[in-house]
Structure formats: C-alpha cells, structure tokens
SELOLUM-134976 format. One record per residue (C-alpha): x, y, z. Coordinates in steps of 0.1 Angstrom, whole numbers. Layout:
BEGIN
+-------+-------+-------+
|     u |     v |     w |
+-------+-------+-------+
|     X |     Y |     Z |
...
+-------+-------+-------+
//
This chain:
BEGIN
+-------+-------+-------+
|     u |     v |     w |
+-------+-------+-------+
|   221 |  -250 |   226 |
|   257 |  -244 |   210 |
|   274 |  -213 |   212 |
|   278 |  -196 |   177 |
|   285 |  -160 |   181 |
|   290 |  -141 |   213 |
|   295 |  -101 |   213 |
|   308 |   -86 |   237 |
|   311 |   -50 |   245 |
|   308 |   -39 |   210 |
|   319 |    -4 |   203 |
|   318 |    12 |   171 |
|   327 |    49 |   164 |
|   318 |    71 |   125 |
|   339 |   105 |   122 |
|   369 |   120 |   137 |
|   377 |   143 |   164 |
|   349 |   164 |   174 |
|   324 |   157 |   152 |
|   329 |   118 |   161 |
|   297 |   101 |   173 |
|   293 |    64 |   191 |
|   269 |    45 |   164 |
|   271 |    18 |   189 |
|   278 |    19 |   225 |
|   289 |   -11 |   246 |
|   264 |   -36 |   234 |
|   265 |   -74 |   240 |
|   245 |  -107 |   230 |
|   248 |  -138 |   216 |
|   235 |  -163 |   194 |
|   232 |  -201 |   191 |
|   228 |  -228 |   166 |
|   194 |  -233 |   154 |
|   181 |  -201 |   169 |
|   167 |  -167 |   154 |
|   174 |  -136 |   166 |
|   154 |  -105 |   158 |
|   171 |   -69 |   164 |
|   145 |   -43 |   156 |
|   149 |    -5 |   160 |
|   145 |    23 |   143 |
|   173 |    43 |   112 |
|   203 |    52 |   133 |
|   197 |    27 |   161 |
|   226 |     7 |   151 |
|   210 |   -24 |   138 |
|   228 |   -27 |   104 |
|   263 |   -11 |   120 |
|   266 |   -41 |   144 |
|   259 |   -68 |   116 |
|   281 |   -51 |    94 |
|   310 |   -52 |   123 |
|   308 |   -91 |   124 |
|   318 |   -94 |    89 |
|   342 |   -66 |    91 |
|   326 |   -44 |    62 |
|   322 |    -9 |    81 |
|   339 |    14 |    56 |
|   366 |    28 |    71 |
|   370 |    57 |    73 |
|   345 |    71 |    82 |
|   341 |    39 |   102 |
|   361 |    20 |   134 |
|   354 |    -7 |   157 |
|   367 |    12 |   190 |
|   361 |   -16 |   219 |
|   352 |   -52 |   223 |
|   353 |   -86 |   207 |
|   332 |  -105 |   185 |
|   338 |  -148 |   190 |
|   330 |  -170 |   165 |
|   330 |  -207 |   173 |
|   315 |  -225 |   144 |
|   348 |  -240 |   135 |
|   354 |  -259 |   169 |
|   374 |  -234 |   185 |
|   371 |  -200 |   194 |
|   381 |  -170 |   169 |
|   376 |  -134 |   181 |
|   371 |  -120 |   144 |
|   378 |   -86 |   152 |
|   412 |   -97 |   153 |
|   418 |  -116 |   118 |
|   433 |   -94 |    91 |
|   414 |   -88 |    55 |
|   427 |  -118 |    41 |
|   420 |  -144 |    72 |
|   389 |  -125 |    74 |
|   378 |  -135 |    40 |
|   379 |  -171 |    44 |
|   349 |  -167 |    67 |
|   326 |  -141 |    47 |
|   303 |  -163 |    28 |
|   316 |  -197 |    39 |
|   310 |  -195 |    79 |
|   286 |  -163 |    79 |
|   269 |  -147 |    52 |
|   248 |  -116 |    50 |
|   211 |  -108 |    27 |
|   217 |   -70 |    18 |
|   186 |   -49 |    22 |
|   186 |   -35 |   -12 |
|   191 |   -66 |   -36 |
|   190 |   -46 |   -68 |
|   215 |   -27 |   -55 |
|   239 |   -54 |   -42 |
|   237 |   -81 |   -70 |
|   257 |   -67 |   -99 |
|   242 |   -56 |  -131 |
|   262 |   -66 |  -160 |
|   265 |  -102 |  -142 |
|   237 |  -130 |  -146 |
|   222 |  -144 |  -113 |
|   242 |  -176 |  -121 |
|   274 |  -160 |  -125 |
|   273 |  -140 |   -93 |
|   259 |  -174 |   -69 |
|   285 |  -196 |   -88 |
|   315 |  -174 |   -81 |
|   304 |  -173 |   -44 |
|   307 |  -215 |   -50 |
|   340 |  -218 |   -70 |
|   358 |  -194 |   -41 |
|   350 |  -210 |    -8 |
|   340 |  -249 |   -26 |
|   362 |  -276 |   -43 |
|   337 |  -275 |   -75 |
|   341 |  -278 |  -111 |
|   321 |  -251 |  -131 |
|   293 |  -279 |  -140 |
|   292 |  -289 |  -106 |
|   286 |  -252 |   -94 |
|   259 |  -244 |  -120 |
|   245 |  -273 |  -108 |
|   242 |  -269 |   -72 |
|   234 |  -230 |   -80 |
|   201 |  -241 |  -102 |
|   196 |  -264 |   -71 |
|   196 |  -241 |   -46 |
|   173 |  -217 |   -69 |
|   149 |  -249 |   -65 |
|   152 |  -245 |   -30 |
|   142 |  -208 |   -24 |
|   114 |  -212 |   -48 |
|   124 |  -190 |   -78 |
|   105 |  -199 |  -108 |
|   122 |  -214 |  -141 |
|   155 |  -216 |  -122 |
|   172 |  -228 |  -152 |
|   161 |  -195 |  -171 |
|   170 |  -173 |  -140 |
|   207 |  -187 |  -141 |
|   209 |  -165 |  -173 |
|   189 |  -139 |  -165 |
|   203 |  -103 |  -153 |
|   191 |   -88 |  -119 |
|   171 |   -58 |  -140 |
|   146 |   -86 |  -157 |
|   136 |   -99 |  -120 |
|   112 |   -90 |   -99 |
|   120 |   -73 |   -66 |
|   108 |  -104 |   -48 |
|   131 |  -127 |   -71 |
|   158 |  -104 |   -67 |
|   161 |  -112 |   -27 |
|   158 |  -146 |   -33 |
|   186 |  -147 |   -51 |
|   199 |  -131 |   -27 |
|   194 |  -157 |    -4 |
|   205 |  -189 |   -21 |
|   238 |  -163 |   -30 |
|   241 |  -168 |    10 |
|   233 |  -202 |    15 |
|   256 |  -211 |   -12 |
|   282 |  -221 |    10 |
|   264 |  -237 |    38 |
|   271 |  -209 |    65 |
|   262 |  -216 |   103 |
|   254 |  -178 |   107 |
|   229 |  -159 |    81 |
|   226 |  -124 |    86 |
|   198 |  -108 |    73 |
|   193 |   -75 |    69 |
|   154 |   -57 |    62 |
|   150 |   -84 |    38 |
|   119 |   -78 |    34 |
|   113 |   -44 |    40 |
|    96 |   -26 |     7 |
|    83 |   -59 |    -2 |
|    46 |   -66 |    -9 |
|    32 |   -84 |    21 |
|    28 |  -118 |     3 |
|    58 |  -120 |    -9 |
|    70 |  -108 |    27 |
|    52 |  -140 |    42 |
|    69 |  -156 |    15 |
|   106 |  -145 |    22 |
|    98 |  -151 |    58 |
|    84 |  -189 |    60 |
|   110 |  -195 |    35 |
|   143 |  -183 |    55 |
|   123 |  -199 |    86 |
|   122 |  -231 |    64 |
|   162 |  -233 |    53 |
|   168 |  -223 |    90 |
|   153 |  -251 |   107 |
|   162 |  -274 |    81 |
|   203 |  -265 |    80 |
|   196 |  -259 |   123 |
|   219 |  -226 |   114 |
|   218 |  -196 |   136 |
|   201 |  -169 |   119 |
|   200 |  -129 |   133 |
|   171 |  -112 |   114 |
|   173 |   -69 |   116 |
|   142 |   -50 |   107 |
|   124 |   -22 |   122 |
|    93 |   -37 |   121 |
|    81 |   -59 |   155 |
|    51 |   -76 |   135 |
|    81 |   -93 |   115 |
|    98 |  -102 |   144 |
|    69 |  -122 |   159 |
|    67 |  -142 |   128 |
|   103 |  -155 |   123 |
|   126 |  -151 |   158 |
|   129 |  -170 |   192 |
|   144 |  -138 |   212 |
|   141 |   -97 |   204 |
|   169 |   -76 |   208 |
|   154 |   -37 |   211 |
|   177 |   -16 |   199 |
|   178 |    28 |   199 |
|   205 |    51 |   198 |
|   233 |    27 |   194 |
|   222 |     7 |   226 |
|   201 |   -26 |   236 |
|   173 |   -11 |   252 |
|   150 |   -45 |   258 |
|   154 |   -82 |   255 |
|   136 |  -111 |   258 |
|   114 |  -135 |   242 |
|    94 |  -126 |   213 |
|    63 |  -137 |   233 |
|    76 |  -116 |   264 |
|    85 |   -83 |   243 |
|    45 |   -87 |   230 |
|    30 |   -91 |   260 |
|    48 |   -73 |   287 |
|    71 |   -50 |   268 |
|    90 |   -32 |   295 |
|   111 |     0 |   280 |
|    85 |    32 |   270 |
|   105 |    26 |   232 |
|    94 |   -10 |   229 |
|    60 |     1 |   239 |
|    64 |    31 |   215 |
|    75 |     7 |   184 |
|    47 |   -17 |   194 |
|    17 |    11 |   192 |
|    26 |    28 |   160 |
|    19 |     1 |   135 |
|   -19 |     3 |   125 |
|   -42 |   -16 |   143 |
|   -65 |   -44 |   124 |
|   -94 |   -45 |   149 |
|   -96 |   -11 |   157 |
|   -95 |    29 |   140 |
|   -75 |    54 |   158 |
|   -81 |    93 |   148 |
|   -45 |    93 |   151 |
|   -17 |    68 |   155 |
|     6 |    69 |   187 |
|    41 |    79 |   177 |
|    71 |    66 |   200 |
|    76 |   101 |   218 |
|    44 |    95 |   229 |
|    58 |    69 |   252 |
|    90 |    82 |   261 |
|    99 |   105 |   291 |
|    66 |    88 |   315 |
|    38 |   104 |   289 |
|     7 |    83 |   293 |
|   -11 |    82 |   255 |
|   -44 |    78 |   254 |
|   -55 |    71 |   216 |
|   -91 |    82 |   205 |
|  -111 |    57 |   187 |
|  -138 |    62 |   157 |
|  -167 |    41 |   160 |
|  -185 |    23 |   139 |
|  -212 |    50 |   137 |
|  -189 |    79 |   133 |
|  -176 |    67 |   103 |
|  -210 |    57 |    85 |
|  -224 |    97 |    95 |
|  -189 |   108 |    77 |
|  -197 |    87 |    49 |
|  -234 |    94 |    41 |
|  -223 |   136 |    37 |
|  -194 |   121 |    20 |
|  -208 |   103 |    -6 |
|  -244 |   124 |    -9 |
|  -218 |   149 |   -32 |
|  -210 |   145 |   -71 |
|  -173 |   128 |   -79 |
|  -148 |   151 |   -81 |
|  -133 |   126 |  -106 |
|  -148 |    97 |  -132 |
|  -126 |    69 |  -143 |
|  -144 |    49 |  -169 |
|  -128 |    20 |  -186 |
|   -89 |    26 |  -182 |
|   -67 |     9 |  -199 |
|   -29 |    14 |  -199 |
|   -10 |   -13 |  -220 |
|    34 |   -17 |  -224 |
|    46 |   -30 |  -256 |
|    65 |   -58 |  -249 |
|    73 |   -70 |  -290 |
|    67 |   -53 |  -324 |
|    69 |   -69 |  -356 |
|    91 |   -52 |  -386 |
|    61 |   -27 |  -392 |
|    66 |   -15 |  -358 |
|    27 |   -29 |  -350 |
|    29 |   -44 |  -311 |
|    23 |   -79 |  -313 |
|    28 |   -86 |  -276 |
|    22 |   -62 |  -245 |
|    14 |   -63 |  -208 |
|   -17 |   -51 |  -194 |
|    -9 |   -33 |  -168 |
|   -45 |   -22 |  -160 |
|   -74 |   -32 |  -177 |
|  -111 |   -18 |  -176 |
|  -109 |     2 |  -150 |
|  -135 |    20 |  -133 |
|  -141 |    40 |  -103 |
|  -151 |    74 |   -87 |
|  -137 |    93 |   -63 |
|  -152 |   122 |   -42 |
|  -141 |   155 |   -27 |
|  -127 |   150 |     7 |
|  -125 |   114 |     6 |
|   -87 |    89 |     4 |
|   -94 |    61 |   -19 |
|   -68 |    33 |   -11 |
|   -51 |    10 |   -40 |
|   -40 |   -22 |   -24 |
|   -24 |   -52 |   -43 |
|     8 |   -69 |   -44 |
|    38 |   -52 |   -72 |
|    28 |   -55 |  -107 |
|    -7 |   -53 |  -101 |
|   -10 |   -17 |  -118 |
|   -16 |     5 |   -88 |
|    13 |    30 |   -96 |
|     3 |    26 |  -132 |
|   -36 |    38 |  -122 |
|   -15 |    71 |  -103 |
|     6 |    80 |  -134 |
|   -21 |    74 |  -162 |
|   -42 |    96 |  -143 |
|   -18 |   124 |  -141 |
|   -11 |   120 |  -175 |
|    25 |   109 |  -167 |
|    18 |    75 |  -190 |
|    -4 |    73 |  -220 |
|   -34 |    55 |  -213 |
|   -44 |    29 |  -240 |
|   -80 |    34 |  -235 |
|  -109 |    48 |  -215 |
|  -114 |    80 |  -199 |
|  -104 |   102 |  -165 |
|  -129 |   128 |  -160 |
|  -116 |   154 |  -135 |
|  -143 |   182 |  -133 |
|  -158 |   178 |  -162 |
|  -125 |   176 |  -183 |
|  -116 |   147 |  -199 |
|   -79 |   146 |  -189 |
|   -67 |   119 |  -216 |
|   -82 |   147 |  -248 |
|   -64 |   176 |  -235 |
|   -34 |   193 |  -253 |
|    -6 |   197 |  -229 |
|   -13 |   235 |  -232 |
|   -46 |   230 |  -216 |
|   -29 |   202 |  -193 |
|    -5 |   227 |  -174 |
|   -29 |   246 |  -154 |
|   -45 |   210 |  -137 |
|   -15 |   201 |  -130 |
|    -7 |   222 |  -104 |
|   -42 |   213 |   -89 |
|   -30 |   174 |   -90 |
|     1 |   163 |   -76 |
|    17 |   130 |   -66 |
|    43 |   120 |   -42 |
|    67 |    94 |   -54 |
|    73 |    63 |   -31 |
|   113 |    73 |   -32 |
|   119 |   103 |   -15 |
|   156 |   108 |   -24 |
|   156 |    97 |   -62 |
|   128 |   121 |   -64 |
|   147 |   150 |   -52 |
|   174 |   167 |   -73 |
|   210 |   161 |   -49 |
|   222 |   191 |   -66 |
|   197 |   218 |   -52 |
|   188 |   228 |   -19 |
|   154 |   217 |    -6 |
|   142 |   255 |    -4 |
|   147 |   262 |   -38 |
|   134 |   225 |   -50 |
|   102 |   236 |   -33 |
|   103 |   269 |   -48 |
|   111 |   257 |   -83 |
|    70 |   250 |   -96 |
|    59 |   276 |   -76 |
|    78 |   300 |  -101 |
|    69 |   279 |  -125 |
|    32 |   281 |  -122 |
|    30 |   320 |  -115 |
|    26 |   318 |   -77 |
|    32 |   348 |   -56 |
|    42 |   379 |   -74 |
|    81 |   377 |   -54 |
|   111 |   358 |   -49 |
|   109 |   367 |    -8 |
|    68 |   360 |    -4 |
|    80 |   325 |   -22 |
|   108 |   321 |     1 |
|    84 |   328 |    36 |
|    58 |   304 |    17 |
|    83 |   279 |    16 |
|    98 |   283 |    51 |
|    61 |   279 |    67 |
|    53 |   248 |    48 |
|    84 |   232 |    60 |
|    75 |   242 |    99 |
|    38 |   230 |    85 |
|    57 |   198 |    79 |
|    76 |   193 |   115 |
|   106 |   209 |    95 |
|   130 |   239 |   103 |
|   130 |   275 |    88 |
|   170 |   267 |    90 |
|   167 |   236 |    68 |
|   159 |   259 |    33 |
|   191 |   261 |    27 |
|   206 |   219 |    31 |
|   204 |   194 |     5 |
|   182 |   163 |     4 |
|   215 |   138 |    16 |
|   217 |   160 |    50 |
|   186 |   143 |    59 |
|   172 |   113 |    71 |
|   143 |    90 |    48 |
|   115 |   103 |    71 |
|   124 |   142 |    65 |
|   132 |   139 |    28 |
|    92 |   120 |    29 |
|    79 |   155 |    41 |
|   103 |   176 |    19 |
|    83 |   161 |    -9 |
|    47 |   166 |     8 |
|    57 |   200 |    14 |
|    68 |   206 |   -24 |
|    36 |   184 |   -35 |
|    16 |   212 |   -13 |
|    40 |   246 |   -29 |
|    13 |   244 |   -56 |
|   -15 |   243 |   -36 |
|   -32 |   217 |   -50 |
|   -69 |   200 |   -46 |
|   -61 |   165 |   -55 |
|   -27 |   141 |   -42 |
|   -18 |   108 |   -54 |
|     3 |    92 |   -26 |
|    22 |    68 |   -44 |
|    34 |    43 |   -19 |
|    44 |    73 |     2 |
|    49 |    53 |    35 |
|    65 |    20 |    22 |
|   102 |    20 |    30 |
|    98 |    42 |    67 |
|   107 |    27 |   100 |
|    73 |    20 |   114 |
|    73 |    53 |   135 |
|    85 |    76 |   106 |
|    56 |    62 |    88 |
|    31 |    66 |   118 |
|    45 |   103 |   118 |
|    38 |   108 |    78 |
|     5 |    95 |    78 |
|   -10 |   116 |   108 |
|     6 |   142 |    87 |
|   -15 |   134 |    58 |
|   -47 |   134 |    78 |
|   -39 |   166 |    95 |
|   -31 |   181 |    59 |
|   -60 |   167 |    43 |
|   -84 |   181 |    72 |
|   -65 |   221 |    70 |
|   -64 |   222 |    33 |
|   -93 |   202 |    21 |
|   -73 |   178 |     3 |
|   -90 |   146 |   -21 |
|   -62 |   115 |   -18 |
|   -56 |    84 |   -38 |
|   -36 |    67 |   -13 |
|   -16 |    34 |   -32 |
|     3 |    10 |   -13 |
|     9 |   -28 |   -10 |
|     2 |   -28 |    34 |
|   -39 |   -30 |    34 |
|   -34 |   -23 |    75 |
|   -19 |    11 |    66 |
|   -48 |    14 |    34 |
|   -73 |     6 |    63 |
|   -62 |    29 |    85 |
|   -59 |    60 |    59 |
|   -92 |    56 |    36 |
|  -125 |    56 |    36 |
|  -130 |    33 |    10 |
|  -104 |     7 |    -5 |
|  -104 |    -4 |   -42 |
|   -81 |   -38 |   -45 |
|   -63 |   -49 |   -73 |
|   -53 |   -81 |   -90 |
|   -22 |   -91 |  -109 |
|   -40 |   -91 |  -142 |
|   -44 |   -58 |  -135 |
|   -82 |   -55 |  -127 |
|  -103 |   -49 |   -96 |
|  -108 |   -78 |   -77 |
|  -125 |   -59 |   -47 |
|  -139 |   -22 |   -39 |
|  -161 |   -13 |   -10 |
|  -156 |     5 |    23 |
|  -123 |     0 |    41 |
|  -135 |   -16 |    72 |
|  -158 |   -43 |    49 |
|  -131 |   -52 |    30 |
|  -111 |   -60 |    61 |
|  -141 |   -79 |    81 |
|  -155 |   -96 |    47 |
|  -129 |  -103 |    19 |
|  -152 |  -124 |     0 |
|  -125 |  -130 |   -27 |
|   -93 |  -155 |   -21 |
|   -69 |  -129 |   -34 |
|   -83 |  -100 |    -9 |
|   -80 |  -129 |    17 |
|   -46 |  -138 |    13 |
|   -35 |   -99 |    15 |
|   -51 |  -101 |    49 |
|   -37 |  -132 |    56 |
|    -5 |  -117 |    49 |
|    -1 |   -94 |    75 |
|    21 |  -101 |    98 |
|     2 |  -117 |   128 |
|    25 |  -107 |   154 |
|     3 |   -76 |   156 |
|   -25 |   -98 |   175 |
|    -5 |  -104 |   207 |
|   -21 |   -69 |   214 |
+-------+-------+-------+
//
C-alpha cells in the first residue's frame, strides 16, 4: 500500500520546568492509503495529543512538540510537517488532512448556519463560486445521510440533533477531498444506532475515496468494527499493535487485556466487572458469574414486596407553537402513557436511543419538569399534587445524578463544600465539623481522598468528577437515585469503575435505582429488569433484563441489540 503518514519518534511535552510532564513519549507508526487505523486508550493516554500534533493545533503554551518528525507524502513528495510554519501549514489543514472533533456542538460555531461553516471550508482551499460551493456542500450533506439537506444548509448547529451535528461534521472534513481523515471519539456519547450509523458511514466514504483514515476512541468494541490495525496506547506510549483480529484474540500487554475485560459482557453476568488494574503488575482476575438460577431466587423476594413507586399514565408534553391566545397548537410528546412500577431494592434500566424521553421520565418524576398528565406515586404520595412545601422533604430521599459531571458542578466552589451545601440545606448534622468528617468519608467511600475537600471540580479528571457527584447525590442520604446516563461519556474502564461502585453502594445503603442510558450492554449488566423506549416516546418493551437481551421480540429492541458493537464477540 502507499505510504501516507509516517511518525516517527514523536515527542510532545505540556508545562514548563519542573512541573513539565511527557504527554507523549517517543512514539512511532504509520499509515497508508486506504487503510484504517484505530488508536484506543484510555483519558491521558495521549491519543488526541498525537492527532492534534499532525495538524499542528497543540496550544502552545502550555503545549510543544519536543522530538521527532511527522512525513506526509500525499502530495508526491515527502514533507516533514513539523517543520512548515503557520501559514504553509495551513494549506494542508482541511485540504490534505482533516480532523472530526469529539465534541461537534462545541466545534461547529453557533451564530453560523451548517452551510456557511462547510462552504467556507470550500471557498478557502477550492476554485468555487459561491453557487458552486452551496452546491457541492448540499451534495455532500446527501452523502453523509443528513435528512432535508437543503433545510440543514440553513439551519444553526443548536436545532440539530447530536447525531446530525457530527455528520456535519464529517462532510465539513470531506469537503476538500483530504487523503488523511482524523477522527477523534466521533462517536463517543452517541446512541448506539446512531454509533453503527457514524461508523458504516465513515467506513463507507473511506473505501469509496481509498483515503487513509486514523480513528481514536477508547472503546476496543469500536475498533473491531471500523480498523484494519490497533494501536494501544497508555501513558503517552504504544503499548500493543497489531491486527484488529490479533489484539482480540491473543492480546498480549496486561492493559490490552485490561481494556478488553471491562466492557460488559452480552452472553454472560459478572457480580463485578474486571477493572484494568486488575490485569496489570501479573494479577490473575478471576470474575464470578451469576447464574441463571441466582438471579430468578433474587427476583422472586424481589418482586413478592409492594412498589416503592407507581407510575400510571405519564405524560410530559413541550410546546413547540402557540397561537395569539397563548393556547399550544403544536408540541412534542416527549413521553406518552407511561406506566410502570418499581420496587425497593431493585435498578430498573431505561434504554432507547436520544429523544426517546428517558431523561424526560427521570426529571418528571423528580418533579424537575411538569408532567402534562398521569400520576407518580412514591409511597403513597402523589408526587405531581404536592405543594413544593410538602415537596422539599422527598427530595432529599430522591436524588439524580446528571449524565455531565462538570456542567453539574459549580467551578467556583470546592467539591467539599458543593457536597456540603444540601446537607446544610436539609438540616443534617447539627455542625459545620460533623458535616465536614461526613463529607471526607463519603469521598474515601467513593475511591476519593480526605485531601481532595478542598480542590475544585477542573483539578480532576471525568471519572472523579462522576463520583464527586455520587458522593453529593449520597450527602443526603437518600432511598431512591435516578442515574441519568451516569456512565455515557467514561473511558470504558472509568465506567467499569463507576458502575461496580453503584452496585456496591446500592448493596451498603439499600439503595432503589432508575438507571437510564442509551448502551442496553451496560442496562443489562446493572438491572434487574429493563423497560425500553421508543422515539414516540412510549414503551416498546419491559421485561427482565436477560429476556430482553435473549428475546427482543420487537424490531426496535432488536436493532438496539444489533447495535452493539460486535467486536465484543471475538471473546
């Protein structure tokens, strides 16, 4: 095959003097036309630093390229880009190589329509008139599947879907024909049908423009579905590569091994999922299984009690148009007739893909959006008639932890005292110092520090600030959690780490969970019983977890399963 990229050496440096740190150390690869290359790791490993390098967008400072060279040879000769100043440098962003950004809402501009942003890329790199740009822009909209692409040119990022969003991404980078796409955690975040989507489709535009593609995620299962070769990456170094068939079946570093074992299993129930410092340092980890019969003696005591809560008919409608009277006269369901138990002791899982009204279910119950109709019945109080007098005491008995850890933390108060804040609010503890060691053994209960009372939520990484805000859903002591996509946007071992958390939480403090999220292998592993929902916001499926999985009965609840990325099988 012929030669695209070739990195060699690759060195890259973040700081100054002695607090400097290597965020990548002496790496080397290379990639050819045609080809796919996955490089999977976890936060920190590097991944994103060395993509960013070939393009030349590490900030610096804090950032600097310290050793080696990076040779591009797309254009017939070779060109270490390392070397090429801003302005040369520029020339080669978006025309030769061009890059998917992880976060598209946060990289597409918001007071610019999708059209305008794609077209721009066009006009700078392409001899094009502005017809003939709008034109090939709505064309390549066609090609990545976006829906009414003529009514997306005008539309602005915030009226897309998240899904839509990275697709515009994508045509944004294939706008100017590069030979290398870099794309990074496109998909992570993303409901797994729309992941399979993203996938086949950057598979599809690969093969057919035979460019050289390198793919970063921190999920393996990905990997297997879209590259020819896996780069392993931890701590700024290559641990592992090889085929995507060999990394599967004969992983050889303890971290591949690690990276492969934490994702959930489809075909089997752990009590607890292998983390990768269970494979590091020559431990041998020996996971214990539930069996069949386990689970149906759990779920006969289980289910022999009363519901601790009643959700009959729900209904939670948005106004989408009102007429002059201010009487809606269009709205969005965003879940419709409801209706469900759930028991003491038990995680019921929500599953569906984004828009399907899972988070909606979560906040309606809580009372944190008005529900249109029906009724929640915790404990013989019907939540929906109560004054918000009579509301405050139940709340601190049900809590919910949001999906995004950071945005849900306040930047300007130290995690201590963002903990401590409802415990003072709800009367609990009679002192500011028994509230202080309260808070300082929930965060050791968490795998936290005493020493980390006193830092702020950016001093950590996504993983901590997950059990930050498990620890301040647990300040208040509660009976009931909502886990609102809690796991989503972890690194596969992070979330392995959170959700045997969650059990072991749920066991000590007798805990009731509705567990949402769009990843049914995660909802299978974590409940007992699984409700899935549709896009017209209904409930297309609810049974035990395990019969959903081995009986979908439904085409939606199939195609969820079909979904999953399959790489998980070479196991």
């Amino acid at each position: 095959m012929e030669l695209l990229l070739n990195i060699q050496n690759l060195e890259i440096k973040f700081g100054s003097g002695s607090d400097q740190f290597t965020a990548v150390n002496n790496i080397s690869f290379s990639l050819h036309k045609g080809e796919t290359i996955g490089v999977v790791g976890e936060s920190g490993s590097g991944k994103s630093v060395t993509s960013l390098s070939i393009m030349q967008l590490i900030p610096s400072p804090p950032g600097k390229i310290t050793g080696g060279a990076i040779h591009y040879y797309g254009r017939g000769e070779k060109t270490n880009l390392l070397s090429l100043s801003e302005k040369e440098m520029r020339s080669y962003r978006g025309k030769d190589i061009a890059m998917i950004f992880q976060e598209p809402m946060t990289s597409l501009n918001p007071v610019f329509t999708c059209g305008n942003q794609v077209t721009e890329a066009i006009l700078l790199h392409q001899k094009s008139s502005v017809k003939e740009a709008k034109e090939k822009a709505i064309q390549l909209f066609n090609e990545v599947q976006l829906p009414r692409p003529e009514a997306i040119f005008d539309a602005y990022p915030h009226q897309l879907s998240g899904g839509q969003k990275q697709r515009v991404m994508i045509a944004m980078a294939l706008s100017c024909e590069p030979s290398v796409l870099i794309a990074d955690e496109p998909t992570t975040a993303l409901d797994v049908t729309v992941q399979k989507t993203i996938l086949e489709l950057i598979s599809s535009i690969q093969k057919k423009r035979n460019m050289g593609v390198i793919f970063i995620t921190h999920d393996l299962g990905v990997v297997a579905e879209i590259a020819d070769r896996a780069i392993v990456m931890r701590q700024g170094e290559i641990v592992e590569e090889n085929s995507v068939k060999n990394i599967f079946q004969n992983p050889q570093h303890p971290y591949t091994k690690g990276l492969l074992a934490c994702k959930p299993p489809l075909d089997k129930r752990f009590e607890k999922l292998p983390t990768v410092s269970d494979f590091l340092d020559n431990k041998i980890f020996h996971a214990i299984e539930i069996s069949a019969e386990q689970r149906k003696i759990k779920h006969a005591a289980l289910y022999s009690t009363s519901p601790i809560m009643k959700v009959n008919g729900l209904k939670t409608y948005f106004p989408l148009k009102k007429n002059w009277l201010g009487k809606t006269t269009e709205c969005v369901k965003a879940v419709d007739d409801v209706s469900f138990d759930v028991y003491k002791g038990e995680t019921l899982g929500l599953v569906g893909e984004s828009g399907c009204g899972k988070t909606t279910i979560g906040r309606t119950i809580l009372r944190l959006a008005d529900a249109t109709a029906g009724e929640v019945i915790y404990k013989g109080s019907d939540l929906q008639k109560l004054s918000n007098s009579e509301m405050l005491p139940l709340r601190r008995k049900m809590q919910i932890i949001f999906q995004d850890p950071y945005s849900s933390l306040n930047p300007r108060i130290p995690i201590g005292k963002a903990i401590m804040e409802p415990m003072t609010v709800h009367g609990i503890l009679q002192s500011k110092k028994e509230r202080e060691e309260y808070v300082v053994n929930l965060l050791e209960k968490v795998s936290l520090k005493a020493d980390h009372f006193y830092r702020y939520p950016h001093e950590f990484s996504g993983g901590q600030r997950q059990r930050i805000c498990i620890a301040r859903a647990l300040a208040l002591q509660p009976e009931f959690l909502i886990c609102d996509e809690s796991v989503s946007s972890l690194d596969v071992s992070v979330q392995a780490q959170v959700l045997n958390l969650l059990n072991d939480l749920k066991r000590e403090f007798a805990l009731t969970y509705i567990f949402i999220s769009h990843d049914l292998s995660v909802v299978k592993f974590m409940c007992d019983r699984m409700i899935v929902m549709n896009k017209s916001g209904k409930i297309e499926r609810m049974d035990e977890a395990d019969a959903i999985y081995l009986d979908p009965q439904t085409e939606y609840t199939r195609s969820l399963i079909d979904a999953i990325p399959k790489g998980l099988s070479f196991r």
